[in-house]
N, C-alpha and C positions, 0 to 999 in steps of 0.2 A: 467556721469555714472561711469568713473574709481575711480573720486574720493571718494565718497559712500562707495568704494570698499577697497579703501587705509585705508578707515577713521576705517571701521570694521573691518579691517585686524589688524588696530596699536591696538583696544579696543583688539580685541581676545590675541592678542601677551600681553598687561596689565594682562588683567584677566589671563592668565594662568602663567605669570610671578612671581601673587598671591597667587594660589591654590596651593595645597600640594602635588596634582598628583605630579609624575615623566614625566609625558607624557606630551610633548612637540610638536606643529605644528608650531610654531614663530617663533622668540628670537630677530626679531626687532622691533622697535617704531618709526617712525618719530621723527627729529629732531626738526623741526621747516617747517612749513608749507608754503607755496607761497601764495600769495593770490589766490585765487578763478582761478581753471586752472593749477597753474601751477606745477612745478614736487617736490616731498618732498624728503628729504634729510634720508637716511636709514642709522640708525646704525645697523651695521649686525658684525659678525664674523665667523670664519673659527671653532672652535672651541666652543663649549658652553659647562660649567661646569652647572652640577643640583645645584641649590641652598644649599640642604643638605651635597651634597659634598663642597660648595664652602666656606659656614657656618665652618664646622668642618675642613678646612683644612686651614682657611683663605685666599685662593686662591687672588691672584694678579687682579687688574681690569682686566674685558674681552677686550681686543685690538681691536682697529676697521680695520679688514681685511676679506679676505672672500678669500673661495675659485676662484679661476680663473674659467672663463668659461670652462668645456672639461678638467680641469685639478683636479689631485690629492693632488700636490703641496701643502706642509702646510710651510707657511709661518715662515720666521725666528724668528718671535715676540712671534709666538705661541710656537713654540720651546722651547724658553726661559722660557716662561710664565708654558709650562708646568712641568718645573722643580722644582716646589713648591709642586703643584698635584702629580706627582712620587715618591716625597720624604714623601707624606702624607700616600701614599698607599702601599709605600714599608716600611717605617720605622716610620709611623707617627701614627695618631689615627686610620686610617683606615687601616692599616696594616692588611692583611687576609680578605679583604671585595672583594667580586666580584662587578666589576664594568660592563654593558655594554657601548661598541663604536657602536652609529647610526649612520652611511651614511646615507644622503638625497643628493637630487638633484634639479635642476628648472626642468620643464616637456620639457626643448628642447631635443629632441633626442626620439627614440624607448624608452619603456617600458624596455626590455633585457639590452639595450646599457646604461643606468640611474639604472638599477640596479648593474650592474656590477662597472659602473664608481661611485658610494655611496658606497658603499664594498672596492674599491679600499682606498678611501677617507679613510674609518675604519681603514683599514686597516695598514694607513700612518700614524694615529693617535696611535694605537694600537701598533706596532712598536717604536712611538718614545717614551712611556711611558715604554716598555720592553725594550726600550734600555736605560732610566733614572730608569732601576731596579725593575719595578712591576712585578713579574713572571706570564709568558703570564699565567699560568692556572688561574688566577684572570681576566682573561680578556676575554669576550665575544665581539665576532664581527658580528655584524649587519647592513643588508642595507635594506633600505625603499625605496631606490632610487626615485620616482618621488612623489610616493603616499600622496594622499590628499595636492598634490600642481598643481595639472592641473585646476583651476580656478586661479589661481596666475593671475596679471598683469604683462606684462613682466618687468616692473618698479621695482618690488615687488621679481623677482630673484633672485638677490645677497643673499637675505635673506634664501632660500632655500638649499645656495650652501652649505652646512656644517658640521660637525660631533658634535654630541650630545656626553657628559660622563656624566655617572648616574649611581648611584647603580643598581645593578642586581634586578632587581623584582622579579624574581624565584628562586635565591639562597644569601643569606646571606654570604658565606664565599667561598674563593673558591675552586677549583677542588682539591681533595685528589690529592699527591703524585704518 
């Protein structure tokens, strides 16, 4: 039964890794599969760059890490990594574009306590791009926190734990002065 479930979960994460949306429910795929049974290998990350930002900014391969369970914590790799993306948005092509930061969560915890703790997550992300020079007013912060991951298998978590960056869908440049 869970496997069924993995197998649609790695197609949906393909097909939307395809589509030209901005909106994102994934961002992992199976590695390589067990035979029949047994547990699949997740590339996930802490961080996911939209395609059109990652395109125009040449952004660094996404690093295989993910958030900690219960934690905010962004990873030293992604740090680094997002020192490329800062220098795109502060000084690069994308310089003057609003970007949004999605917090998500897995569905352990309340509804309340998975929003807050995806916001947080944003928030960690948000910070360390306004500290590599994107002026926070280009930066919108958002959390989803658990939503449309309460059928996840708990297998299937890591991949939830994460902060999305993408362009603004509702404004093109950002916040006047």
């Amino acid at each position: 039964m869970t496997r069924p479930i993995l197998a649609a979960l790695a197609g949906a994460a393909l097909l939307a890794a395809c589509a030209s949306s901005d909106t994102r429910t994934a961002t992992a795929q199976p590695e390589e599969a067990e035979p029949a049974g047994g547990p699949i290998a997740w590339t996930v990350t802490d961080v996911w760059v939209a395609p059109d930002i990652s395109s125009t900014c040449v952004a660094a391969p996404v690093p295989r890490a993910y958030f900690e369970f219960d934690s905010a914590k962004l990873s030293e790799e992604s740090k680094t990594r997002m020192d490329n993306l800062a220098g795109c948005l502060s000084a690069g092509p994308l310089v003057g574009r609003a970007i949004e930061v999605v917090g998500y969560t897995d569905p352990s915890g309340t509804a309340d306590y998975n929003h807050d703790l995806a916001r947080e997550r944003a928030e960690t992300v948000a910070n360390e791009l306004e500290r590599q020079g994107v002026p926070p007013r280009c930066v919108e912060v958002v959390s989803h926190g658990e939503a449309g991951r309460e059928a996840l298998p708990e297998s299937a978590y890591p991949i939830a734990r994460r902060v999305d960056v993408r362009l603004d869908p509702d404004r093109s440049t950002c916040r006047p002065l």
